[in-house]
C-alpha positions as CSV (number, residue, x, y, z in Angstrom):
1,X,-3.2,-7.7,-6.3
2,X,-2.0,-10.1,-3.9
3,X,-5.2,-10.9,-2.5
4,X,-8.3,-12.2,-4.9
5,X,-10.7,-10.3,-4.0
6,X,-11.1,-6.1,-2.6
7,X,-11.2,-6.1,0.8
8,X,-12.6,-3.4,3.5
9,X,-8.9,-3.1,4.6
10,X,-8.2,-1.9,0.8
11,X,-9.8,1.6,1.6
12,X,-8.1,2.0,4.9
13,X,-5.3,4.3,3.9
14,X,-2.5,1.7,4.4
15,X,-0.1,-0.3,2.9
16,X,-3.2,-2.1,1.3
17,X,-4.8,0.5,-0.3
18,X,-1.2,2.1,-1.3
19,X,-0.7,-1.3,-3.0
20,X,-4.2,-1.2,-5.1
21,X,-3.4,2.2,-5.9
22,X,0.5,2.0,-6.5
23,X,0.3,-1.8,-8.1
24,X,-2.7,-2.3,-9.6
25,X,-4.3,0.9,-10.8
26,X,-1.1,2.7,-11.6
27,X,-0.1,-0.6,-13.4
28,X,-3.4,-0.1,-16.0
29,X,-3.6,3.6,-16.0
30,X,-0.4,5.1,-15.0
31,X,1.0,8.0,-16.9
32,X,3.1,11.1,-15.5
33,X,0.2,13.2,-14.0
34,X,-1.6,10.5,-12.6
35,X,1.6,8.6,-11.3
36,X,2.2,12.2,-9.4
37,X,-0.2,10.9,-6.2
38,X,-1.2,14.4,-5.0
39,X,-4.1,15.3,-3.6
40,X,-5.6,16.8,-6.9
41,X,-3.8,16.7,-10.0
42,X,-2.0,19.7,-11.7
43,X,-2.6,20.5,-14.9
44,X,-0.6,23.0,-17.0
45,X,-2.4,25.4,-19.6
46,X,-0.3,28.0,-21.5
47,X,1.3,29.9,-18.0
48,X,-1.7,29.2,-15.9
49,X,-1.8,25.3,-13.7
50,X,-4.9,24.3,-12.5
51,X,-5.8,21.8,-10.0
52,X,-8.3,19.3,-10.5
53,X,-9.8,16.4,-7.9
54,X,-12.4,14.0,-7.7
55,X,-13.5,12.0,-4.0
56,X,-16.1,9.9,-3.0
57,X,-18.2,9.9,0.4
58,X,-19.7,6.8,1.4
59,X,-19.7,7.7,5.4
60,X,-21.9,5.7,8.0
61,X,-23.6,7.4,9.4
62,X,-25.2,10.1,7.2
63,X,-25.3,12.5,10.5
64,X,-22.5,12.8,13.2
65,X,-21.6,15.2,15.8
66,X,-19.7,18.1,13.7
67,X,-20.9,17.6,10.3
68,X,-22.5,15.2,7.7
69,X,-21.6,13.8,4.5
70,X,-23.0,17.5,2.6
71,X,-20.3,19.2,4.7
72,X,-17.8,16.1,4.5
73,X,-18.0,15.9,0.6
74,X,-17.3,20.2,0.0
75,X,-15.0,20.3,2.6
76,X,-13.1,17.4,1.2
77,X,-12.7,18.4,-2.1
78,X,-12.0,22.0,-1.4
79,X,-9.2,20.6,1.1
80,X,-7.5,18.5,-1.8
81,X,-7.3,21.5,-3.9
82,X,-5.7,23.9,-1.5
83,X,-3.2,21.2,-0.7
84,X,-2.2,21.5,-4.1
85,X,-1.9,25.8,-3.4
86,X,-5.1,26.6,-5.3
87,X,-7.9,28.5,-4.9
88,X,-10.9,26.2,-5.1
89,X,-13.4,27.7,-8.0
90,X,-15.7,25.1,-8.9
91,X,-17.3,21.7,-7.6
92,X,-19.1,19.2,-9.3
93,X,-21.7,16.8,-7.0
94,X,-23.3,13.3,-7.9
95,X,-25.9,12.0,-6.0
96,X,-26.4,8.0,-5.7
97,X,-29.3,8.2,-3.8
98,X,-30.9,5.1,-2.1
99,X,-34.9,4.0,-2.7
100,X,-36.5,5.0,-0.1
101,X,-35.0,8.3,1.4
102,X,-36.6,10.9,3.2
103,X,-36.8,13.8,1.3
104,X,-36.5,15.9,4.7
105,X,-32.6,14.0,5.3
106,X,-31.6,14.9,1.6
107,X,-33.3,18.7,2.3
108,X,-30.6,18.7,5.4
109,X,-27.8,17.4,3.6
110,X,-28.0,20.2,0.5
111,X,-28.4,22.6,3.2
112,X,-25.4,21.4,4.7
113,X,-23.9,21.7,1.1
114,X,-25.0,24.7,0.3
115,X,-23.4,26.6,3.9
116,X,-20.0,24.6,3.3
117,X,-19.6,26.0,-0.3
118,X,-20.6,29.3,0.8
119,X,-17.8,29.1,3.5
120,X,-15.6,27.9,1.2
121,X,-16.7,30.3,-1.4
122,X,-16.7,27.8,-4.3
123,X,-19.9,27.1,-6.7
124,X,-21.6,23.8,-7.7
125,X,-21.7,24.5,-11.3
126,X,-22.6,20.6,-12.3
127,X,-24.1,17.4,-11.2
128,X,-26.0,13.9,-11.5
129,X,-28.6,11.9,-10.0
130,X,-29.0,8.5,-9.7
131,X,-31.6,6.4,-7.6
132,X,-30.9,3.0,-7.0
133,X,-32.9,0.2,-5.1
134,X,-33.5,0.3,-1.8
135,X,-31.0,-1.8,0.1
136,X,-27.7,-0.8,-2.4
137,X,-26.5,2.7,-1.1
138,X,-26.6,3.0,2.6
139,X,-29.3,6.2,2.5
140,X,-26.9,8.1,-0.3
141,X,-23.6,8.2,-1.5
142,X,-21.8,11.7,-2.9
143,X,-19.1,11.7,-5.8
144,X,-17.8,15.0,-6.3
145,X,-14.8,16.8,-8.8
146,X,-13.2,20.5,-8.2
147,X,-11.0,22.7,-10.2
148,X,-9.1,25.4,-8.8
149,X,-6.4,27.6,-10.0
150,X,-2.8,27.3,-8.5
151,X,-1.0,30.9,-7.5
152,X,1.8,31.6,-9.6
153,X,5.2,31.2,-8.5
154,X,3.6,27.9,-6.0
155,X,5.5,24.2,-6.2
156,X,3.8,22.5,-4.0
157,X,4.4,18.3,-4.1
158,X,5.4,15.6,-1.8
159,X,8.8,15.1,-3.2
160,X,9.8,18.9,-2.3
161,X,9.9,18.2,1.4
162,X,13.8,17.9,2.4
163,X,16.1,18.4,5.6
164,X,16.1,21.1,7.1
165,X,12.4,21.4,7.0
166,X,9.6,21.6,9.8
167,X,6.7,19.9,10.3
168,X,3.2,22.0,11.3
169,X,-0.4,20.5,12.2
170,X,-3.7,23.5,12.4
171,X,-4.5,21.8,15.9
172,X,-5.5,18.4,17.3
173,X,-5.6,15.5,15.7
174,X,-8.3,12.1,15.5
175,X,-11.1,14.2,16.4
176,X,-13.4,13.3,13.0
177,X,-12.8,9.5,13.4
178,X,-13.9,9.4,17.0
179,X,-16.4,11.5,16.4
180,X,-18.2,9.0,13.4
181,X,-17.5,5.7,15.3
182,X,-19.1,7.2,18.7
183,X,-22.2,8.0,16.6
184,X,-21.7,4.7,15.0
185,X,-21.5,2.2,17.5
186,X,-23.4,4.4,20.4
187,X,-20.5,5.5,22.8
188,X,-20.8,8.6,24.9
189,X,-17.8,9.7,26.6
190,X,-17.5,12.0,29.5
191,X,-15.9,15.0,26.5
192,X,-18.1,15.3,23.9
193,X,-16.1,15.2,20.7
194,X,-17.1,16.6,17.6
195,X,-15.6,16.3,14.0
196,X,-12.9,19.3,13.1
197,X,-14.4,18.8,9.4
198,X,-13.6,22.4,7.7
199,X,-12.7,23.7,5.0
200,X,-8.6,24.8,5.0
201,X,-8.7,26.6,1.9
202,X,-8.5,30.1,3.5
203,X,-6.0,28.9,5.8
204,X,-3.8,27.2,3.1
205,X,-4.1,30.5,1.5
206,X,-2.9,32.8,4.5
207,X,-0.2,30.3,5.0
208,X,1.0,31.0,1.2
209,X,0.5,35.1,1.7
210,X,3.2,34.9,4.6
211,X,5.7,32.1,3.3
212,X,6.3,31.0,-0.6
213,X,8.7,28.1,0.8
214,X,6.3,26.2,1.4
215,X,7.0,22.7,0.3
216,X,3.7,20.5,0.8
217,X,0.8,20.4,2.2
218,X,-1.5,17.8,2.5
219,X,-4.2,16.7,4.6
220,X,-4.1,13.8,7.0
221,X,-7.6,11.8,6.3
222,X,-7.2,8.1,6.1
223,X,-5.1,6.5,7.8
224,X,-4.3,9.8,9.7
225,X,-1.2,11.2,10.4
226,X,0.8,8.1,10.3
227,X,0.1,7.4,6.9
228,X,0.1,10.8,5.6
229,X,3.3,11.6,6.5
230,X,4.3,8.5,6.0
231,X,3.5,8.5,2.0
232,X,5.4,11.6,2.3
233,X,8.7,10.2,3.6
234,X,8.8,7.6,0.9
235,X,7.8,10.3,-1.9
236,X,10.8,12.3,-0.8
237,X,12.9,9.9,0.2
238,X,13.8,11.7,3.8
239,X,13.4,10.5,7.0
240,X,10.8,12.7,8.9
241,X,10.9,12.9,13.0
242,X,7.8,13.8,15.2
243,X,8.1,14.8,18.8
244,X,5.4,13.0,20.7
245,X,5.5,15.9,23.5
246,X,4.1,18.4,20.7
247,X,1.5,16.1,19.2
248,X,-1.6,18.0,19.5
249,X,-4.7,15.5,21.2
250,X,-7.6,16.9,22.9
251,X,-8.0,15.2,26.3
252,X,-11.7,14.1,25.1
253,X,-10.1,12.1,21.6
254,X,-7.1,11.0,23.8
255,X,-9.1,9.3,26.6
256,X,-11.7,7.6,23.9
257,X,-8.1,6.3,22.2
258,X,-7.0,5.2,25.1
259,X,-10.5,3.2,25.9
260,X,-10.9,1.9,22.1
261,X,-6.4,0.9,22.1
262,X,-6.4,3.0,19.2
263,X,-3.5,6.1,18.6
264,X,-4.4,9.2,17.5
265,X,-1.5,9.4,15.3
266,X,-3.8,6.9,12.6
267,X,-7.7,8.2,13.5
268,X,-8.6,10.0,10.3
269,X,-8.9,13.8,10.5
270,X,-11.1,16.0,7.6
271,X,-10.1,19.8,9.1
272,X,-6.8,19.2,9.8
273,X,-3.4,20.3,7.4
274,X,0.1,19.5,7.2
275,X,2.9,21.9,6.3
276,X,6.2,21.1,5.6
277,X,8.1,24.2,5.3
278,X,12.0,25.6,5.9
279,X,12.7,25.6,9.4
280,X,13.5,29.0,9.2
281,X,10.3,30.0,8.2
282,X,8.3,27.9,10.7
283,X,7.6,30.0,13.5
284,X,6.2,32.7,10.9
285,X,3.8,30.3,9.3
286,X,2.9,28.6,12.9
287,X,1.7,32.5,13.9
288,X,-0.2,32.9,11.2
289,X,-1.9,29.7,11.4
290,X,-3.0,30.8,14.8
291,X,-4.5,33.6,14.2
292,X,-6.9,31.6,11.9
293,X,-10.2,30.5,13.6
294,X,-9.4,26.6,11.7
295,X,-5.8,27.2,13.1
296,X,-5.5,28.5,16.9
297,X,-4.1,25.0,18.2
298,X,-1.4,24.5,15.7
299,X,2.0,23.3,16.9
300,X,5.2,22.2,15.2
301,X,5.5,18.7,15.8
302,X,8.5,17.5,14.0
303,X,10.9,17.9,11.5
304,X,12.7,16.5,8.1
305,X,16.2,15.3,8.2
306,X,18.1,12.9,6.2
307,X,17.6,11.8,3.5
308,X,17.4,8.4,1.5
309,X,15.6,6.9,4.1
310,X,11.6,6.9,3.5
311,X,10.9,6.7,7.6
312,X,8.9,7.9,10.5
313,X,10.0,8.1,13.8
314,X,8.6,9.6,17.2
315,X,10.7,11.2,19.8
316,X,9.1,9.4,23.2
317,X,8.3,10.9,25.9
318,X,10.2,9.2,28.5
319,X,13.3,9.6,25.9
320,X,13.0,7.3,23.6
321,X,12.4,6.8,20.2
322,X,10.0,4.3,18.1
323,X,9.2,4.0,14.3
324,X,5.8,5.3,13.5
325,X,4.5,2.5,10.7
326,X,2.3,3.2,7.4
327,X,-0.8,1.1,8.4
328,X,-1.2,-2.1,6.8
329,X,-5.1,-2.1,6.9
330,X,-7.6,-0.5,8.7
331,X,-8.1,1.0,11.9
332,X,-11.7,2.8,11.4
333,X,-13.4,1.6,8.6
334,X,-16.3,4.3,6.2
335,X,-14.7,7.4,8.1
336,X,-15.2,9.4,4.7
């Protein structure tokens, strides 16, 4: 690490947090699965691959408008498996539970749980307590693991995205990051917003039944869509162009941006999807995507072309064009 101690800024979903991951994890742990980067790792068995994942939810506060940290930690983990192309199957959940909690706040998050699997259709076959002093976990923290089971014939990865591709969003984007730090910090805005936290593995699966091309998926969470497709230009090695025009943004999370100088391009999202697919194949898998209740304001917002390059850049909408940065820090910290 270049700095001596872990920061905030470390967990942000920038450059930081690529460097703990990239330098110093990797550097003690790195092996070919692991060095992979996905969402959830895939796992080979005979002729069957599985997907497995693990997250943490540490979000302030407990309760926002939209969702919770029950619904936050299924729909997360359910979301990192289908970006891999699996079916989620099972969930694991462990509890780090603060002295001192109501018991009527933990009853509404497993409720909250318990719908999201349901809607998901995945089980919670496993889990752990633990209670620690009052003061030490900010009400409760949730770790969670899933397995799912990849479709045959699916390659889905980073790496696979290459020119000639598109690039699709399920509808607008920063809506879960201005949703927490309103509840936060105690801003109203004229346009209630509300967090787009779903879970996409239904979707990710209708996207698969109507196109196998599909190179990647992956979901835009910290750091947002900056960084997301960001860490997927420098995977690939292709430069990746987005069309500012066609960026999804409800007018509620645009004006609060505009108020708070932040851009929606690096608010976190947790219902939100890319797809990078062949061009040819884009306007078939933007259809479909709108005809799913998680899906009706996708767009195509961009598209791959050269490669070698490991770039962003954003068409203008007075003409001209910028390069769209990976983060170095944070923008919103505990979003997740």
């Amino acid at each position: 690490m270049k700095e001596e101690r872990v920061l905030l800024a470390h967990g942000g979903g920038g450059t930081m947090m690529h460097n703990l991951v990239g330098e110093t994890i990797l550097g003690k742990l790195g092996n070919p699965i692991l060095n992979a980067l996905g969402d959830s790792a895939v796992l080979e068995f005979g002729d069957r691959r599985i997907a497995f994942t693990t997250d943490s939810f540490v979000v302030q506060p407990l309760f926002f408008k939209g969702g919770d940290i029950g619904k936050l930690s299924v729909c997360g983990t359910v979301n990192d498996l289908a970006m891999a192309g699996a079916r989620p199957l099972f969930l694991s959940l462990g509890f780090i539970v603060e002295e001192g909690l109501e018991g009527e706040i933990l009853e509404r998050i497993l409720e909250s749980i318990r719908a999201a699997a349901e809607e998901a259709e995945v089980r919670v076959v496993t889990g752990d307590t633990k209670v620690v002093e009052k003061g030490k976990a900010d009400g409760i923290y949730i770790n969670t693991s899933g397995v799912g089971e990849i479709r045959p014939g699916v390659s889905i990865a980073a790496e696979n995205a290459k020119p000639g591709d598109a690039v699709l969003i399920n509808g607008n984007m920063g809506d879960h990051g201005i949703a927490v730090i309103s509840e936060r910090e105690g801003l109203s805005f004229e346009t209630e917003i509300c967090s787009d936290c779903a879970p996409l593995n239904h979707l990710a699966s209708r996207i698969l039944d109507v196109c196998d091309e599909v190179h990647c998926f992956r979901d835009p969470t910290r750091g947002g869509v900056a960084a997301t497709l960001n860490a997927i230009a420098g995977q690939a090695k292709v430069r990746i162009e987005l069309f500012e025009k066609d960026l999804p943004v409800s007018p509620g999370a645009r004006g609060a941006c505009d108020l708070l100088g932040f851009d929606p391009l690096y608010v976190p999202n947790e219902g939100k999807m890319l797809v990078i697919c062949p061009e040819e194949r884009a306007e078939t898998v933007l259809n479909e995507m709108r005809s799913d209740g998680y899906g009706r304001d996708s767009a195509i917002i961009g598209r791959v072309t050269e490669e070698g390059e490991g770039v962003v850049l954003l068409h203008t909408r007075i003409g001209g064009m910028r390069i769209v940065d990976m983060p170095y820090g944070e923008q919103l910290p505990r979003i997740c």
